[in-house]
C-alpha positions as CSV (number, residue, x, y, z in Angstrom):
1,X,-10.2,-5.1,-8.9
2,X,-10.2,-1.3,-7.8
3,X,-12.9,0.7,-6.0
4,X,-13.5,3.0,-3.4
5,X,-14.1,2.9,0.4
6,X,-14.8,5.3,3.2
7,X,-14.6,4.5,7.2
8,X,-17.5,3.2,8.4
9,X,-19.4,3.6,11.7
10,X,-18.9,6.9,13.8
11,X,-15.3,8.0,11.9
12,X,-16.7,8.1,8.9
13,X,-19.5,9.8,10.4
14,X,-17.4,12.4,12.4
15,X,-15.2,13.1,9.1
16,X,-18.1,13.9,7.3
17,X,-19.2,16.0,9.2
18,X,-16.3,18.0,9.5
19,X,-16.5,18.7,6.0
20,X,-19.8,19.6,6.2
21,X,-18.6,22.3,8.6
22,X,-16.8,23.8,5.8
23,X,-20.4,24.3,3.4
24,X,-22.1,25.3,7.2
25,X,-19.5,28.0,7.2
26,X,-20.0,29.6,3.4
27,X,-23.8,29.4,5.1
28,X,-23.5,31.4,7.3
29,X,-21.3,33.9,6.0
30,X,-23.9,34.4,3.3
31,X,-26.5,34.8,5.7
32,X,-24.5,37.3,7.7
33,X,-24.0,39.4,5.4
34,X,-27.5,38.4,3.5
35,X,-25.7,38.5,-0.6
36,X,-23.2,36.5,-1.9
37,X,-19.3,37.0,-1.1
38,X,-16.0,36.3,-1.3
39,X,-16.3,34.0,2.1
40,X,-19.1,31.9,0.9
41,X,-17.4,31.4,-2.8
42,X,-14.5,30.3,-0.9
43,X,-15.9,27.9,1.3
44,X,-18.4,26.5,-0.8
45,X,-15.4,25.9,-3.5
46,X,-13.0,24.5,-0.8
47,X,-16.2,22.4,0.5
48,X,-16.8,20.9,-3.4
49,X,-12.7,20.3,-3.6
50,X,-12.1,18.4,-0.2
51,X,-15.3,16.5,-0.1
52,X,-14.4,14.8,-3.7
53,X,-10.5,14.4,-2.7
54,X,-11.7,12.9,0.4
55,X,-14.6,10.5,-1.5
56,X,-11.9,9.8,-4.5
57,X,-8.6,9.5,-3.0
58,X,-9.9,6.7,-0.4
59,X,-9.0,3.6,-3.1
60,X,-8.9,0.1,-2.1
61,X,-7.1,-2.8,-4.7
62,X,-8.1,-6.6,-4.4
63,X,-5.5,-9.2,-4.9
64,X,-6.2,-13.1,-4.8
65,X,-4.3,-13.0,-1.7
66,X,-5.2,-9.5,0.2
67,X,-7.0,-6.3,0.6
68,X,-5.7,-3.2,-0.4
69,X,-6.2,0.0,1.2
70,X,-4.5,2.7,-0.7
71,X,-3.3,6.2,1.4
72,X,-5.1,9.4,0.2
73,X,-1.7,10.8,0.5
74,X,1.8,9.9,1.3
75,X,3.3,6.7,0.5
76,X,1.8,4.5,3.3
77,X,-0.4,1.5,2.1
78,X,-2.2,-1.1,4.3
79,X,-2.6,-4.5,3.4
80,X,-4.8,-7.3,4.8
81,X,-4.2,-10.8,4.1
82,X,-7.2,-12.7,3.7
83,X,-5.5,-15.8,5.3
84,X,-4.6,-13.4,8.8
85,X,-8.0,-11.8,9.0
86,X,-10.1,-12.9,12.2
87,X,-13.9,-12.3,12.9
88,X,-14.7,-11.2,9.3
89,X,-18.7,-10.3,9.2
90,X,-20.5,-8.2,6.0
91,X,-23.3,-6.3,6.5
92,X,-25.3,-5.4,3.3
93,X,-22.3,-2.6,2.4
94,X,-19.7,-3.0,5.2
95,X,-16.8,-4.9,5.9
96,X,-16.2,-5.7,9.5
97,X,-13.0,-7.7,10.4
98,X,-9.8,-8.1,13.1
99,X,-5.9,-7.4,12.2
100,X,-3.3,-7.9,14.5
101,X,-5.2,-7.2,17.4
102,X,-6.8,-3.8,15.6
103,X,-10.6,-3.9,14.2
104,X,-11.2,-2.4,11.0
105,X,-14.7,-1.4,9.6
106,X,-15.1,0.1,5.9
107,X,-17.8,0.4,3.7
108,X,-17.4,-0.3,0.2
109,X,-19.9,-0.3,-2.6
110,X,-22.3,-3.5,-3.4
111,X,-20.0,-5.0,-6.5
112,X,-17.1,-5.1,-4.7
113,X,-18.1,-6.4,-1.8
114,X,-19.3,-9.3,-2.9
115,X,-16.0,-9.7,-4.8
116,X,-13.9,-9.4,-1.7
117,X,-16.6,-11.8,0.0
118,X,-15.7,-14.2,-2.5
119,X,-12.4,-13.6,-2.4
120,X,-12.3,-14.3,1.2
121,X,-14.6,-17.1,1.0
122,X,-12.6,-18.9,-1.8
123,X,-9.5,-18.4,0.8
124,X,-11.1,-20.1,4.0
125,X,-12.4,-23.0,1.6
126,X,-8.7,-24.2,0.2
């Protein structure tokens, strides 16, 4: 199974909000200048283009066996096996969970959370 996921707690927060910067900017420009121009078409297009690369290009991929997290670019992929994942707790859309010593919180949307929760379930249970 494929879906999406986005950091969760005060990254995600933080990254957001520097793309909201962006739109903030093509604000204020217009305002500035009080029309429309080439500053807030700019911004306002870059804004709509990074904040759907950033929302589409976060993919995560569910195996029997691990979790998936697919780079937004490069060639870099992180993989969580179920069976080496420590302290795993969900929250009505968030994963929280322990790797090699590094905690990791993503949230994820409602079907495929409760996938990977029985996913995970179905490998403490064997």
């Amino acid at each position: 199974m494929k879906g999406y996921y986005q950091p969760a707690g005060l990254i995600g927060w933080v990254n957001w909000l520097w793309i909201l910067m962006i739109a903030l900017f093509g604000l204020i420009m217009q305002l500035e200048v009080t029309h429309l121009n080439v500053w807030t078409y700019g911004a306002v297009a870059a804004f709509i283009v990074i904040a759907l690369l950033t929302y589409f290009r976060r993919r995560v991929a569910l195996t029997k066996e691990a979790l998936w997290i697919l780079p937004m670019f490069g060639v870099h992929t992180d993989k969580f096996r179920f069976s080496e994942m420590a302290h795993v707790q969900f929250t009505k859309r968030t994963i929280l969970f322990s790797y090699d010593g590094e905690h990791y919180s993503f949230w994820m949307n409602q079907r495929f959370l409760n996938n990977l929760k029985k996913e995970i379930e179905g490998q403490t249970n064997d």
